[in-house]
N, C-alpha and C positions, 0 to 999 in steps of 0.2 A: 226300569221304565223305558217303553220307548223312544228314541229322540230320530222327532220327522227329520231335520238335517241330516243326522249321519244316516240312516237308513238312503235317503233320497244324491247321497254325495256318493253312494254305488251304481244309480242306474238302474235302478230295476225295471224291468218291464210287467210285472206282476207282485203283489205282497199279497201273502198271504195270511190270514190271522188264524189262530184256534179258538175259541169259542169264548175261552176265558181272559181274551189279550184285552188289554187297557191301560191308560183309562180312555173313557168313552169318547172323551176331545180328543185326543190324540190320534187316534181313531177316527173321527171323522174328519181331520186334517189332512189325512193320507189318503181318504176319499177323493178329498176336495182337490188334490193334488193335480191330477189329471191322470195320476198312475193307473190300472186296473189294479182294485183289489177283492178278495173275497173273503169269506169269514166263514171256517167250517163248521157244521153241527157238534156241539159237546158230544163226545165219543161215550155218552152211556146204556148207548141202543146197540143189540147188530146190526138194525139197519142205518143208523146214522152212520154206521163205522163205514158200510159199504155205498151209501150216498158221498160219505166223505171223498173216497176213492176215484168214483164217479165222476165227483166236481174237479176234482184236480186232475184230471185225465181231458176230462170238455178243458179248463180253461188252459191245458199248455198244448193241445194239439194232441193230445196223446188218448183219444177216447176209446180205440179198437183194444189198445194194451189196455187200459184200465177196464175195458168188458171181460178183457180176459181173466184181468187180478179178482176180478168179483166173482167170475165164474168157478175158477179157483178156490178161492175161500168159500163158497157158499158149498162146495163139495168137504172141504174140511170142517164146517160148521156141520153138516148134515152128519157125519160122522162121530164129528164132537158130539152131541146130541142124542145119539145113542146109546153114548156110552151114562148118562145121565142118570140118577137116580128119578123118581116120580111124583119125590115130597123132598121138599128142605130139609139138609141136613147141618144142626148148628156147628159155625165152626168161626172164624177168625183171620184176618190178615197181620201177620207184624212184620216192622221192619228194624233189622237191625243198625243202628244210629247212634256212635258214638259211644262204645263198647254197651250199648240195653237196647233192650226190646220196645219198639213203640208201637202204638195201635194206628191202625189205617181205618179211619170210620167211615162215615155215611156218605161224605162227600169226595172220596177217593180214587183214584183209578184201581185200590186193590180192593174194594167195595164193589168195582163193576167188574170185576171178575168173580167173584165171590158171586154175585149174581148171575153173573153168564154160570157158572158152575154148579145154580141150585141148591148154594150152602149159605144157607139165613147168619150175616153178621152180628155175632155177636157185639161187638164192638159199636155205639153210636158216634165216640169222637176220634179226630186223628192227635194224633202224638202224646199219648197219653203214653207212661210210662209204666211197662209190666214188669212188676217184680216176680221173685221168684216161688215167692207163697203163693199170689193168684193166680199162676199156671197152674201148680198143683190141684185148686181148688176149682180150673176152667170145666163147665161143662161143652165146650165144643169136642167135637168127635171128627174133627179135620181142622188142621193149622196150619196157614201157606208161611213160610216166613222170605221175606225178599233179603235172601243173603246168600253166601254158599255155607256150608255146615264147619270147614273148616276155620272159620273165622270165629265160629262159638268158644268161648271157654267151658272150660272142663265141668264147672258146678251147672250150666245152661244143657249143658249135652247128660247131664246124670239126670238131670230132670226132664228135659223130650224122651232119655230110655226108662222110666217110671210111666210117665203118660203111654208110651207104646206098648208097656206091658199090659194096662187099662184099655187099650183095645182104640186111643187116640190115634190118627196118623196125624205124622207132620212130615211137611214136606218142602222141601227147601228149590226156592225161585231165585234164580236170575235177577237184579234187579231191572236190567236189561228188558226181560219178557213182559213184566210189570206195564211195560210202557208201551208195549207192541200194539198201538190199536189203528192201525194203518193197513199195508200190503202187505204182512206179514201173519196178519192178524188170526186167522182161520187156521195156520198150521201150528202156531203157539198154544192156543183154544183147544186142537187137537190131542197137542202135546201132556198138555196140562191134565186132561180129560182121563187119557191113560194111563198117567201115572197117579192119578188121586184115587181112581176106581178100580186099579188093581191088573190093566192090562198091560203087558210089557212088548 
């Protein structure tokens, strides 16, 4: 939780919120402050991503670099984007947590890539827990999972090489990139595009 004291006992001359910071009072305490603050658009647009960019480039003086980071990604999105299939293809985010697989649903940042990507989530809720029988039985035909591969155990990895014989791809994310929806954003988008769709 936020606390207006310690944040205001550094001095800031800017606070900046995400979309989802709270709660609402505390929030509007920081306003009342006399501090500047701003509050960014929830990052589940490309274009909020690059408004986001934008605003924080206007409010620290830094607007020419932030035309540049837009300009920049919208050339990696433009790219991205063609590597794109033309209909939904089903498929899934998990994340590896706590030696199992849990589901990234609706309201997740691995949902809005799943979306930037054109692959219809199977998945409605988050942290749902995948055992190893409903892998088996997934109809997705693409699996991101945010972990590296080496951290699977050995009955997890006999089962993603069963699905790949079945003509699934999975493919293993950075938890890191997961969270890329900033300046970085377009070349991750890029990255991800390639390797789901087969270009190396």
């Amino acid at each position: 939780m936020l606390n207006l004291e310690g944040v205001l006992s550094m001095n800031p001359t800017l606070i900046i919120f995400d979309a989802d910071s709270g709660p609402a009072q505390t929030i509007q305490q920081f306003k009342e402050s006399g501090i500047k603050t701003i509050t960014l658009n929830r990052p589940d647009t490309i274009n909020n991503i690059l408004r986001n960019i934008n605003t924080i480039g206007k409010e620290t003086g830094k607007s020419q670099l932030a035309e540049k980071l837009v300009y920049s990604n919208k050339l990696d999105i433009k790219k991205a984007q063609k590597l794109l299939p033309h209909h939904e293809i089903p498929g899934m985010f998990l994340m590896f947590r706590n030696d199992t697989l849990v589901t990234l649903g609706s309201n997740s940042l691995g949902n809005n890539w799943l979306k930037y990507l054109n692959i219809k989530n199977l998945n409605k809720v988050s942290n749902t827990k995948v055992n190893k029988e409903s892998l088996l039985k997934t109809q997705a035909k693409i699996i991101l999972i945010a972990s590296e591969e080496k951290k699977m155990s050995d009955s997890y990895k006999k089962i993603f090489n069963l699905l790949k014989k079945n003509g699934t791809k999975i493919i293993f994310v950075p938890v890191l990139d997961i969270e890329k929806s900033g300046s970085s954003f377009g070349q991750t988008y890029y990255k991800l595009s390639k390797v789901i769709y087969g270009i190396n």
